[in-house]
N, C-alpha and C positions, 0 to 999 in steps of 0.2 A: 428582882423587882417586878413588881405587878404592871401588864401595860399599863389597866385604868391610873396608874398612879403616876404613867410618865407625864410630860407637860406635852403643849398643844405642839409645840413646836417640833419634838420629837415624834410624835404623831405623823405629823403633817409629813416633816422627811422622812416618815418610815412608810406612809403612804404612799408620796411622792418618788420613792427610791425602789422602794421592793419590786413594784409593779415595773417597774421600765426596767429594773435589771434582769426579771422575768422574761420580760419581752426582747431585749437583747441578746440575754442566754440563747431562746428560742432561734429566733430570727438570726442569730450568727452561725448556732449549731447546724441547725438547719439547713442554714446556706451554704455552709463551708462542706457539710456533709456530701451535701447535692453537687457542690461543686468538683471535690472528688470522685465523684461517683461519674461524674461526665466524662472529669478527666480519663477516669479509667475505660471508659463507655466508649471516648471519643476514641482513643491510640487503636481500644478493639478495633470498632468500625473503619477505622481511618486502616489498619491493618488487614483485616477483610478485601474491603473494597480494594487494598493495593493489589494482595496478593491474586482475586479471582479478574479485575484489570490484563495484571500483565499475565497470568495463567491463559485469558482470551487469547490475548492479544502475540504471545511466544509461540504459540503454534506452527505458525507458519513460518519466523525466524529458525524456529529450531530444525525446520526440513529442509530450508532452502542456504542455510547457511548464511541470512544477514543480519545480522545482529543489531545493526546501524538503525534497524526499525525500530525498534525496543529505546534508543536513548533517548527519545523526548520524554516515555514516559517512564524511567529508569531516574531521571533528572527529578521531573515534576514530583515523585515518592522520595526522593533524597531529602527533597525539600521541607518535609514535615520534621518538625524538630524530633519527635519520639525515632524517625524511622535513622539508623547509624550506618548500616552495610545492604542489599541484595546481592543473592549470588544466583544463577539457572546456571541446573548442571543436567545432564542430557540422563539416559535410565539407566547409564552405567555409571555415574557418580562422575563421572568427569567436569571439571566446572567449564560450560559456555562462555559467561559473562559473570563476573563478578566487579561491583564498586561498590565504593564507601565514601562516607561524607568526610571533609576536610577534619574534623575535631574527633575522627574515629579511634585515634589514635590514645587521645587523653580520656575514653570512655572507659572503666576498669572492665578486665573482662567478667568480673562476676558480677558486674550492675545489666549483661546485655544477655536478653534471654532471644533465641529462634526458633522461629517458627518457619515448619515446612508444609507446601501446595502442593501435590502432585497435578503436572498440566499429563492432563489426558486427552484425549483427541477421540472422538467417536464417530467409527465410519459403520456405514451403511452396509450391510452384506450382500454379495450379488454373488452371483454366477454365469458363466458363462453363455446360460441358456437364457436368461432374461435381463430383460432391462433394470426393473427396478429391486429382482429381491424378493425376500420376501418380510421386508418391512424390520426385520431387529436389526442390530448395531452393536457392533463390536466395540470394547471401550481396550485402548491400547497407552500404556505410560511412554511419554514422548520423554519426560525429564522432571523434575521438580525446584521449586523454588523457596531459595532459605533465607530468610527474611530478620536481620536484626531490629531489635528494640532494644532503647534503652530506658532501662527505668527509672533513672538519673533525672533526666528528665521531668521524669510524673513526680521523684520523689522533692523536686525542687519548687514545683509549683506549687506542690501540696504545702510545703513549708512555708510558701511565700505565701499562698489563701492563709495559713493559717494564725501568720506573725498580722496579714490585714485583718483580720477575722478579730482577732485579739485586741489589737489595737483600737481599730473601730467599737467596739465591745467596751473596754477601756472608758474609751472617751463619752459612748452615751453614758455610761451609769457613772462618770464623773459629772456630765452635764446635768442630770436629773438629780443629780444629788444636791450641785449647788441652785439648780432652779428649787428644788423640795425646800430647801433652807427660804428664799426669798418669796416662795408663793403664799399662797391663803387658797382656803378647803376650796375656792371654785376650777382649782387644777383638778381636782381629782374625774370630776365628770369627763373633761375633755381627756385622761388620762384612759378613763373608762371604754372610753370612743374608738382611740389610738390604738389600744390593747384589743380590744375585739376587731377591727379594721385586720390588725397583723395577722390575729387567728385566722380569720378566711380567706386570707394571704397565704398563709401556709397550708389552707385547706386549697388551694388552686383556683384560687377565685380572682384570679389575677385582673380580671374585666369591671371591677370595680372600685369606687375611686372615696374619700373618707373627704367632709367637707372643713376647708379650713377656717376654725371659728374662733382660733386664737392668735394672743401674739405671742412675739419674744419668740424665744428658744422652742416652745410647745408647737407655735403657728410653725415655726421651720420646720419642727421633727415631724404633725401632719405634712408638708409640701416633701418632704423627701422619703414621709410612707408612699405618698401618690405617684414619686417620680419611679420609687422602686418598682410600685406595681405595674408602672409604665413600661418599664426595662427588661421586666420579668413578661410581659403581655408581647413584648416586641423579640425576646431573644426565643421565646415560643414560635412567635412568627417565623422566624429566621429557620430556625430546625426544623419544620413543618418544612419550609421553602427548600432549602438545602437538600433534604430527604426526598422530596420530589424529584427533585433537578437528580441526584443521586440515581432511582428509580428509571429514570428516563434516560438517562445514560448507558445504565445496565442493557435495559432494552433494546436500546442503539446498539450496545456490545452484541446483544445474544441476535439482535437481527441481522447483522453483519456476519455472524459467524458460522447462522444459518445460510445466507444465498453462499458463503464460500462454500460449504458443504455439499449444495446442492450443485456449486460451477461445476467442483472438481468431481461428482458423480456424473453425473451429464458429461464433463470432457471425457469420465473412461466410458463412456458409450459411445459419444462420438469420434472417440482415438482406434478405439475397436472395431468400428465399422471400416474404413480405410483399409488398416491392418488386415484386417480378415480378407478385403477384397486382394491384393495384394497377396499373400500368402498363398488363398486358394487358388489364384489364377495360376501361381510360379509352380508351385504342384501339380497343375493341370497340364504342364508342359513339358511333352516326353517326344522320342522319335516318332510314337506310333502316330499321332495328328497329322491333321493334313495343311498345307502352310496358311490357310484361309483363318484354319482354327487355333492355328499359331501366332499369326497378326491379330486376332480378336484378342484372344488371353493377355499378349502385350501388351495391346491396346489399354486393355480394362487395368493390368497390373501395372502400368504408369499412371493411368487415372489415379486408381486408387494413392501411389506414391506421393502424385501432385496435392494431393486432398491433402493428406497426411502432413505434407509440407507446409501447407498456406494455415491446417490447423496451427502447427508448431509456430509460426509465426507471428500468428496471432495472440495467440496464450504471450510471446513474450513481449509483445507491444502492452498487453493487458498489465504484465510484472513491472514494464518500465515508466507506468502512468505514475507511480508513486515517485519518481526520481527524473519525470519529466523532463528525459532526454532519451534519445533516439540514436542510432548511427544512420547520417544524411549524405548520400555520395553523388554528386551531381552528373549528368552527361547530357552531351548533347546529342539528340536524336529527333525524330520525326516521333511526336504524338502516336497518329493512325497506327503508325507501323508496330508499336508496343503495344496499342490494345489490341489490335489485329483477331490475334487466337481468341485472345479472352473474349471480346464481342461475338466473332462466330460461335462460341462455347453457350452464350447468354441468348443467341440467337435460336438455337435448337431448342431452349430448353423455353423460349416463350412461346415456339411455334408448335411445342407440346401442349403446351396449357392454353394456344390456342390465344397468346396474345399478339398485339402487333407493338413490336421492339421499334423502336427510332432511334437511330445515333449521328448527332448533328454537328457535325467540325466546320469550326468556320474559314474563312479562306486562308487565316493564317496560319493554322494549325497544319493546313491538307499543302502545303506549298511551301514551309520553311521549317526548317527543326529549330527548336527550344533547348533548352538547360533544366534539365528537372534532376530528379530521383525515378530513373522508370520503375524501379519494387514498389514504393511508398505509394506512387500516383496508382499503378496499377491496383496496390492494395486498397487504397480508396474508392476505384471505381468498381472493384469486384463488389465490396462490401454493399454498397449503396445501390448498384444495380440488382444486385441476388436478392437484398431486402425486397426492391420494390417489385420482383418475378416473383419471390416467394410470400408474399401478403398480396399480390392481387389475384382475383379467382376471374375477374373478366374486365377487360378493358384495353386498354395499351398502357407504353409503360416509355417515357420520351426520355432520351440522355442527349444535354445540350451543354458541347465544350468549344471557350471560346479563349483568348487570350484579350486583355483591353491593358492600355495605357494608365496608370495611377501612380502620381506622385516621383516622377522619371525612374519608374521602373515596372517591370510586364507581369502582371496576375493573371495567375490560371485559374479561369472558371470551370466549374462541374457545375451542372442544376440537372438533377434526375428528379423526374415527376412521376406519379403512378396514379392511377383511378384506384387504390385497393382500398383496404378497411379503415386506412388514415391511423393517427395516434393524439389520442385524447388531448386536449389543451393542457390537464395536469399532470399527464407523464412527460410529456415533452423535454421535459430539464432531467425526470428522473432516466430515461434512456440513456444519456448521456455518461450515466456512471459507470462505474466498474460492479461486478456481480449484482448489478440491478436490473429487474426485469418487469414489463406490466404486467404478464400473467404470466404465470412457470407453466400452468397447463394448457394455455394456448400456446407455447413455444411446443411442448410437447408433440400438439398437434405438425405444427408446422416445424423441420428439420432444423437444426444448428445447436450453436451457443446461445443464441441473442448476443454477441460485444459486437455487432457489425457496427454501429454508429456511434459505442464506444471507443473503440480503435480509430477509428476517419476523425473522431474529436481531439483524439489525442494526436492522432499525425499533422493534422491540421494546426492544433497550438503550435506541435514541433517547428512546423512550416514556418513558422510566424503569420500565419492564418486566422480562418473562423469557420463556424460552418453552424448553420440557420433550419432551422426546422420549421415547416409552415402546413398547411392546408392547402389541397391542389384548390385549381377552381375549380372541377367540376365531382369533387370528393376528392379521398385518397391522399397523399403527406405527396411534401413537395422538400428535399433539401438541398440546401446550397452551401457548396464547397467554396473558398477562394483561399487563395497564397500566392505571396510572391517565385518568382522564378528566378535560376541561380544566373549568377555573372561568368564570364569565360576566365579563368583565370592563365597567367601569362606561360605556364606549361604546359598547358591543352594546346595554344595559339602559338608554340612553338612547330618547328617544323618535323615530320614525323625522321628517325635516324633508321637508315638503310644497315642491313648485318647478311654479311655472305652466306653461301648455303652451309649444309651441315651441322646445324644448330645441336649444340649439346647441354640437356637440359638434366639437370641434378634434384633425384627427389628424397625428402627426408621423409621418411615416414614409418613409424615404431609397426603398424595395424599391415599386415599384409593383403588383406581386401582393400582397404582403400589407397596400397601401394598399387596395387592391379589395376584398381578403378581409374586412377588419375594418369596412370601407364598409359591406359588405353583409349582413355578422352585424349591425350596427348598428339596420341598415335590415328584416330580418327582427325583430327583438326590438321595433323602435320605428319603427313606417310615417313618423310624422310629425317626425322627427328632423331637423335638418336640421344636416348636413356639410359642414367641410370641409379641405381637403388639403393637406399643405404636407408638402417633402421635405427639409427642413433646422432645422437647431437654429436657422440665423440667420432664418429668412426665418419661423418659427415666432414670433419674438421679436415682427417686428416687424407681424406677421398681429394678436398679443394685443394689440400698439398703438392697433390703428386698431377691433377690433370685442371685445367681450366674449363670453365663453363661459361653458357650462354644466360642463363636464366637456373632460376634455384627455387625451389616450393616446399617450403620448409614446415613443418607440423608444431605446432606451439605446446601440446602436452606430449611430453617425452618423459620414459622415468629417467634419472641421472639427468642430462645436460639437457634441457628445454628447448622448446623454438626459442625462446626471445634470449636466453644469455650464448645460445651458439649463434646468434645472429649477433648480436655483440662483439664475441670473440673474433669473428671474423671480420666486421668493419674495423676492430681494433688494429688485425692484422694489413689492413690496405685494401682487403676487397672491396671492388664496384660493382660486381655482377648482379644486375636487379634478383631483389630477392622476393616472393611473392607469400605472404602466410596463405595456410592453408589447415584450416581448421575449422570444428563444428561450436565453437562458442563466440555467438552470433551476441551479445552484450553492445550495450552503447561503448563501454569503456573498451574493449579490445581492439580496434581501429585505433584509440589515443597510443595505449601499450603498446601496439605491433612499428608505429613509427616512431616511439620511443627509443625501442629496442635497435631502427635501422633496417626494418622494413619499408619495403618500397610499395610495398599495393594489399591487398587482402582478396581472399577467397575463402564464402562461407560454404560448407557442406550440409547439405549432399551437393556434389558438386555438380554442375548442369556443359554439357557438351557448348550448348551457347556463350556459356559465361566463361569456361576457358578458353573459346577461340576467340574471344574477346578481348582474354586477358593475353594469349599470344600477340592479337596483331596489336595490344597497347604497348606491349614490351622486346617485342622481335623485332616489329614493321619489315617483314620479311619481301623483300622483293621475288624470291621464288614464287612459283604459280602454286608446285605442291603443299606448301602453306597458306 
């Protein structure tokens, strides 16, 4: 049949119908297309971003062995529906860490396709001869990461856009159909409108809006072209938004991962300078010297030891900022008499650069002992004082420690003041972080790490403390330490136990240097001591069998039977004999583990001649004079 010859009315719905079915087809296709295409878009990106995330961020987990770092954002990437399993496996394929999400199970394996990141890690080349290098970077495979998808997923939504997609589709070109049946020709203009509106819709003109001049069903379908273009204007926004925030984060990543690289370049120069001091001087020590030149080289190769010591120390207050716990062991001593050395030490070195040092104890500090941490305290005055000798080039430089009364219990004040170059009102807060710094190449100039006021903020939270950064009054930064001070508790305030002479003291220890070493601290503290040796947890066991002892210094990594389960065995068995660890893994958690085990005290190495005749008269209380 000829159009001209259909009736008006068929016209009219063939008008009225064609064009919105047109426009539906379009505008679903379209959408449902686009919306696929996101979908696929989105699982990439969102897969991306996980994998080159934790590829950052595993780095350091995979050298140090904690993996615990990695689970928040191990968790937050589970979370995305597309992602089912991660695994990091180290360069030998070994798997690190491996999880999966709850429903992994009911994923078929051939709907879940991996992907793999190799984490690479790129250090800087040096040489022994110089500091920096010469500028290239080694790039080294640490391990890589294999990352499930599933497609299950994408292929569900897609079904579900497409059963809406349909449906919606459906129901316009059923609505226009029975509008087309009930209108008259002045639909067609407004159809005209709507139809061109959609076109520039789909040409990206999302910012423009179609005026509603009808009613009924027509006036609707304008008000919900306008809301779509709304939707489409705003979920633009969002992606724009999103991609940003993305972008900004990255940068956060990569800036992060820059000052680690730069810490841990900087600490092998500053670990090397110690070392070398140290080493050459022990070289430099033969019969032929004369004892002048023997007490120098000493001298200098304990320096360097001590450097080398307080570095290591530091580095692991730095690792323990993340897990914001410390090991805190309280004693009671006299202030002065602990910073003693250290102040003399701070004093040569102001009266080099030609500053005038003050250090100012108030009268209760100079006349009663306190309850502290003497490492911690000391480590906070080292740090705070060395800062403000090594940033002033002229001035003085005042340390003012007091104890005051608050809230019925006693704070220990620190306020170190200096004339130096002060620090900016907006680094202020960034000091305070971990591998942050206000200029690398002015640290350059001036010696260290920069963590000095990172550390003392971190000890200081430990403390249940604060510590304040200011402006002197007359230039130069002013900081202020404060923390509570500890309590006596009721086996300090017991009475000390008297033990006859002849003390026999049992050492475990697998390392024959540091059986020597601890021999001979022994033996320095207590001439009439008598010693002896055993290099294993088993042969330890069967040593307490056959003779009794006074004291026992047990070593916590052993191959075969450990410190902590021969100290076990042996409290199992009925021993009382104080048992002391004696080990170099300085952790918050190894103080909880050693009196887990039935340990009675701790000792960190390297071990210091003061801190075993310390740890003697805590556990001997020897009445003999030769102890």
């Amino acid at each position: 049949m000829n159009l001209r010859q259909w009736s008006i009315r068929r016209r009219i719905l063939l008008v009225g119908t064609v064009p919105a079915l047109i426009a539906v087809l379009l505008l679903t296709t379209y959408h449902m297309v686009n919306r696929w295409s996101d979908i696929r878009k989105e699982n990439q990106s969102i897969a991306r971003i996980v994998l080159e995330n934790i590829g950052v961020s595993a780095e350091y987990p995979i050298i140090s062995g904690n993996y615990e770092l990695l689970s928040p954002l191990i968790k937050a990437a589970l979370s995305q529906p597309a992602i089912v399993s991660i695994q990091i496996h180290d360069a030998a394929g070994r798997v690190l860490l491996n999880d999966q999400t709850q429903h992994f199970a009911e994923v078929p394996a051939k709907d879940i396709r991996y992907l793999r990141y190799d984490i690479i890690r790129q250090v800087h080349s040096l040489d022994e001869f110089s500091e920096f290098g010469d500028g290239s970077t080694q790039a080294s495979v640490l391990g890589y990461i294999r990352l499930g998808m599933a497609d299950t997923f994408t292929r569900d939504r897609e079904l579900s856009i497409l059963r809406q997609s349909l449906l919606v589709g459906l129901g316009v070109v059923l609505l226009a159909f029975f509008i087309g049946r009930a209108a008259s020709l002045s639909i067609i203009p407004s159809l005209e409108k709507l139809a061109q509106f959609i076109a520039r819709l789909a040409n990206g003109n999302t910012g423009e809006r179609i005026r509603v001049d009808d009613g009924a069903e027509i006036g609707h379908l304008q008000v919900n072209a306008n809301q779509l273009a709304q939707s489409l204007q705003q979920a633009e926004k969002d992606q724009q938004s999103y991609t940003r925030q993305l972008m900004n984060e990255q940068q956060k990543t990569q800036q992060a991962s820059r000052a680690k690289s730069e810490f841990l370049a900087m600490m092998s120069h500053e670990l090397r300078t110690p070392l070398n001091g140290a080493i050459g001087m022990l070289q430099l020590l033969d019969q032929d010297i004369s004892r002048a030149e023997f007490n120098d080289y000493k001298r200098t190769a304990d320096q360097s030891l001590t450097h080398l010591t307080q570095l290591l120390e530091d580095v692991l207050v730095v690792v323990d900022t993340e897990k914001n716990k410390l090991p805190v062991v309280f004693k009671e001593q006299k202030l002065p008499d602990v910073l003693n050395n250290l102040i003399q030490d701070f004093s040569r070195r102001a009266l080099d650069k030609e500053l005038s040092l003050v250090v100012d104890y108030d009268t209760e500090l100079q006349r009663h002992a306190i309850r502290f941490d003497p490492s911690l305290v000391r480590q906070v005055v080292r740090h705070l004082v060395d800062n403000a000798i090594k940033f002033t080039d002229s001035g003085m430089v005042v340390v003012q420690l007091q104890v005051i009364k608050r809230e019925h219990n006693d704070w220990l004040i620190i306020d170190v003041t200096d004339t130096g170059i002060g620090i900016p009102e907006s680094h202020k807060q960034q000091v305070l972080e971990a591998f942050a710094q206000v200029n690398s190449s002015f640290n350059r100039r001036h010696a260290g790490v920069g963590l000095g006021l990172t550390i003392t903020h971190h000890i200081s939270r430990i403390l249940g403390g604060s510590i304040e950064i200011s402006d002197g009054i007359n230039g130069g930064t002013r900081v202020l330490v404060e923390f509570p001070l500890g309590s006596m508790t009721e086996s300090e305030m017991a009475a000390p136990v008297m033990v006859s002479q002849g003390v026999r003291t049992l050492i475990v220890e697998d390392n024959p240097v540091n059986s020597k070493v601890a021999e001979k601290m022994l033996l320095k503290v207590c001439p009439q001591m008598q010693i002896n040796i055993v290099s294993s947890g088993e042969e330890s066991l069967e040593r307490v069998k056959a003779q009794q002892f006074d004291l026992i210094l047990m070593d916590c990594q052993m191959p075969g039977l450990d410190g902590f389960e021969t100290t076990r065995r042996l409290r199992e068995s009925g021993l009382t004999t104080p048992i002391v660890a004696c080990t170099a893994n300085t952790t918050d958690q190894i103080q909880d583990k050693c009196r887990a085990a039935g340990m009675d005290d701790y000792l960190a190495k390297p071990l210091k001649v003061s801190t075993v005749a310390t740890m003697v008269d805590k556990w001997l209380r020897r009445a003999s004079p030769e102890c």
